[in-house]
N, C-alpha and C positions, 0 to 999 in steps of 0.2 A: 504494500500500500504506500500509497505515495504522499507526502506531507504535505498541506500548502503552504503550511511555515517556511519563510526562506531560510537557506542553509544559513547558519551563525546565526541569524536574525532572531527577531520577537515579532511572534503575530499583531497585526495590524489593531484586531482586536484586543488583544491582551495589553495594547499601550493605549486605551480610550481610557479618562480620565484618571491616566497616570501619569504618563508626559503627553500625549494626545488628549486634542479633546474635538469632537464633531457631534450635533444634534441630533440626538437618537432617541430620549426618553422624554416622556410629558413635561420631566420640569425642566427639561433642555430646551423643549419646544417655548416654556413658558418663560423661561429665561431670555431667550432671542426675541419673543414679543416684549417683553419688558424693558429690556435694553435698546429695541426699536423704538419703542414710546417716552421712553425719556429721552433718546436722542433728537426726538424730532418737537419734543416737549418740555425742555429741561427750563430755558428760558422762561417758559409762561410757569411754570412748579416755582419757578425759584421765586419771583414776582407774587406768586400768589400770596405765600410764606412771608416774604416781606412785606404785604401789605395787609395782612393776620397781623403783622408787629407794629405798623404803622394804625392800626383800626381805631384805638382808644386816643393817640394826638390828633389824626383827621377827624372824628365826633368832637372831639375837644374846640378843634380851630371850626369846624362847620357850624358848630351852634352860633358860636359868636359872629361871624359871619351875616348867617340869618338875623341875629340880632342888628348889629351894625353893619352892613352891606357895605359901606364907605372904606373900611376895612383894607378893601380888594386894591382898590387906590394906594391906601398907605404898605401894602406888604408889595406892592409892584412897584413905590417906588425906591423901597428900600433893594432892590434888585438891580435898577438901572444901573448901575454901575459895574457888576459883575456882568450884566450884557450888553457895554460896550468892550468889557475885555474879552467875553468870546467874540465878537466883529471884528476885534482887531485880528485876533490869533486867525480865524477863517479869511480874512481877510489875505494875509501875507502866507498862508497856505497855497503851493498852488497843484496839488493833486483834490481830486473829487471826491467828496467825502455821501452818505448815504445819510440824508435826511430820515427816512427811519430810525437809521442805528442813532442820529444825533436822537430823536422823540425819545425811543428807547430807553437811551442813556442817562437822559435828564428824569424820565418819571421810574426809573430803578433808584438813583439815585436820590429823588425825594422819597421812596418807598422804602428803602436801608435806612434812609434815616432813622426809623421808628424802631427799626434792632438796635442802633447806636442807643437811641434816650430808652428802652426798656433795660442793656446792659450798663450803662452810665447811672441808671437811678435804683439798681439792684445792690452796687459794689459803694457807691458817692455814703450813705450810710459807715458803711464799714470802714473805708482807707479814711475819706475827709475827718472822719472822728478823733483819726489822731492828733495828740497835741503840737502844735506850733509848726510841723509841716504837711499834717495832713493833707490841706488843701492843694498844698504845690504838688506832691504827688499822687494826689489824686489824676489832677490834668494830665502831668507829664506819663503816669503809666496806663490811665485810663481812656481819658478821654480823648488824648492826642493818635496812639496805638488805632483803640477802638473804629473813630471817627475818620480819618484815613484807611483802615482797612477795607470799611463797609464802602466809602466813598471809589477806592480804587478799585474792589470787586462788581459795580457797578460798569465802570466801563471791560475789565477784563472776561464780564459773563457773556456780552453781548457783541460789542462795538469791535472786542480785539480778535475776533471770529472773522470777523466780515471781510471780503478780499479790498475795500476800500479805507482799510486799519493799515498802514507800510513804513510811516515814516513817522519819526519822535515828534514834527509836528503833527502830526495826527493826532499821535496819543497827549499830545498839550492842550490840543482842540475838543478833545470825548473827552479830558480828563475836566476840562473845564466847564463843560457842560453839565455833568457828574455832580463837580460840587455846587451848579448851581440848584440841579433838582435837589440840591441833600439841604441849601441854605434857603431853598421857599418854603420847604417845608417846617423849619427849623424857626426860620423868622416868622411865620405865619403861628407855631404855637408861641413863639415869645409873647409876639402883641396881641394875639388871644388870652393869652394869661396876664397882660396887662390890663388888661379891658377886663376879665373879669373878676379883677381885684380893684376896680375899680369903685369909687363911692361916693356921696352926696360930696365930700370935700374934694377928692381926690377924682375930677370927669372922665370917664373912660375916653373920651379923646385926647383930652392931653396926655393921659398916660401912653394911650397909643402911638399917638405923634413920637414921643418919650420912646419907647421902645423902639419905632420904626428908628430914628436918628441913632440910636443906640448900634442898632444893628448895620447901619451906614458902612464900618469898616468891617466888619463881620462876614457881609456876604460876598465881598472884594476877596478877603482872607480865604474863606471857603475854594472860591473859583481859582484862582491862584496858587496855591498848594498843592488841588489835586490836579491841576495842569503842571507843576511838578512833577510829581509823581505820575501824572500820565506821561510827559516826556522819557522818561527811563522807561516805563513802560514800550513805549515806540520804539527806543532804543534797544531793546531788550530783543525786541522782534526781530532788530535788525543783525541782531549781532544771538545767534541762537545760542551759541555755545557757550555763553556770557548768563544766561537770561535768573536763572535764580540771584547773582551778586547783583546785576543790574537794578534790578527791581525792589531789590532789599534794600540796595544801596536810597532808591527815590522814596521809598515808604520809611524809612527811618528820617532821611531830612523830614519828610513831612510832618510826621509825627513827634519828633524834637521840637520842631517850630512853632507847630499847634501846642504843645504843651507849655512851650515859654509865653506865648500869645496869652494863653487860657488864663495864666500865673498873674503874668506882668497886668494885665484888664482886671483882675479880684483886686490885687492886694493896691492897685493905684485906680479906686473909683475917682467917677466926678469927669471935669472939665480934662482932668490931669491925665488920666486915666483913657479916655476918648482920643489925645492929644497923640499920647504915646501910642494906641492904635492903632491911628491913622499914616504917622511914621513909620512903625513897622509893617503893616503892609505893603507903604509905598517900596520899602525898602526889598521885600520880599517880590513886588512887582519886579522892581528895578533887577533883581536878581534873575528873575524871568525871563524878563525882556533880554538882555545882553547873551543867555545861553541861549534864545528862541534864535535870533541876530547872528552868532556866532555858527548855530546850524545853518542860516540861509548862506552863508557865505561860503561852506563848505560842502553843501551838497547840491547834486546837478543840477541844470536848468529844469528837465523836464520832470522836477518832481518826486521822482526814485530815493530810495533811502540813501542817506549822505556816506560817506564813505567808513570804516570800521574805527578810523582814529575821530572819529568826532565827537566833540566835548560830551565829558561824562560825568 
């Protein structure tokens, strides 16, 4: 009798989920549907999840809303600012980007928000309580980490998929869009929860105005950051064999910075406080701008990612 085992070999069968593996059994079949539908669904799962996390600050900001309608004016125009800094970044981009993946990227990243403020108001108890530096390390291990991760997973879930994601300004462009859905959402419960601490002494307009100007450098700082950090991301892409130091490298700036930002705004309210702000974001722009600059000067006319020595 003649074997069908090859000489020296192992039956083809006998290596199925050992080192082989091929769809044979019901939950093999139920496995390859599974893994089909997340892969053609993972995005809308992920979204859904995030905006499960997001349900309780959106009811929060919607009533008040209802309540005061004018609202929408004061949380749009605490934004203007962060959307001329994506105009400009789209602007001196010159490959084609998917308006889509831009929608996307901005209502993921208002939807992460709500992971951010459900994990920041779990842990702000515990670390903040400590004496005399709680608070500082609260920002710098929590909130700065936290809030740059969810804001950079936002454009990495979606946007860095897409064959129109190539170049680090790309990723300055999603990354800045990113943080601005993460800071409408953000500035929107701020001045909702100013309005609704609001009192016969204290008008919920002026508090909100108050709040709105409050958050003036705030939503600049948000957009700016994660266009940081999306730049390393871009850069990451380009250069693959780099990509986990690349990326680590832009999520740590970001989130050092956010947590000096978060610090230096608590412990210097007021006038004073707003001042310094406003400085340090410009400062942080300015920092932007001249690595944004420095990419355009050294990568091709037609758009293609810049070359592998370009600033890091």
């Amino acid at each position: 009798m003649v074997s069908d085992r090859p000489e020296g070999g192992i039956d083809d069968r006998e290596q199925y989920d050992v080192t082989t593996w091929e769809e044979r059994t019901r939950l093999d079949h139920l496995a390859v549907r599974t893994s089909g539908f997340i892969g053609r669904w993972w995005v809308f799962l992920a979204a859904v999840v995030a905006v499960l996390f997001a349900a309780h600050p959106l009811a929060t900001i919607g009533s008040e809303l209802i309540q005061y309608p004018w609202l929408i004016g004061v949380v749009l125009l605490s934004l203007l600012v962060g959307l001329l800094i994506i105009r400009y970044i789209r602007r001196i981009n010159p490959t084609t980007v998917s308006r889509k993946a831009l929608v996307v990227t901005f209502l993921l990243g208002g939807a992460f928000a709500g992971i951010a403020i459900l994990i920041e108001g779990s842990l702000q108890p515990v670390i903040g309580a400590l004496p005399v530096v709680g608070t500082a390390m609260f920002f710098l291990l929590v909130v700065g980490p936290v809030e740059e991760l969810v804001k950079w997973a936002a454009v990495r879930l979606y946007a860095f998929e897409r064959s129109s994601f190539q170049t680090a300004l790309d990723g300055a462009l999603y990354g800045a869009v990113a943080g601005l859905g993460f800071a409408a959402l953000e500035s929107s419960e701020y001045i909702a929860r100013a309005v609704a601490q609001g009192s016969a002494s204290d008008p919920a307009l002026s508090l909100a105005v108050g709040g709105a100007i409050g958050r003036v450098p705030a939503v600049p700082f948000h957009v700016v950051l994660t266009a940081l950090a999306g730049y390393y991301l871009g850069l990451a892409k380009a250069n693959p064999e780099s990509y986990a130091p690349i990326v680590i490298k832009g999520l740590l700036i970001a989130a050092v910075l956010h947590g000096i930002y978060d610090t230096l705004v608590t412990y210097l309210p007021g006038v004073v406080g707003l001042a310094v702000a406003v400085v340090y974001v410009g400062g942080i722009g300015l920092l932007l701008y001249k690595k944004l600059s420095r990419y355009r000067q050294q990568a091709p006319s037609d758009g293609s990612p810049a070359p592998t020595t370009a600033s890091s």
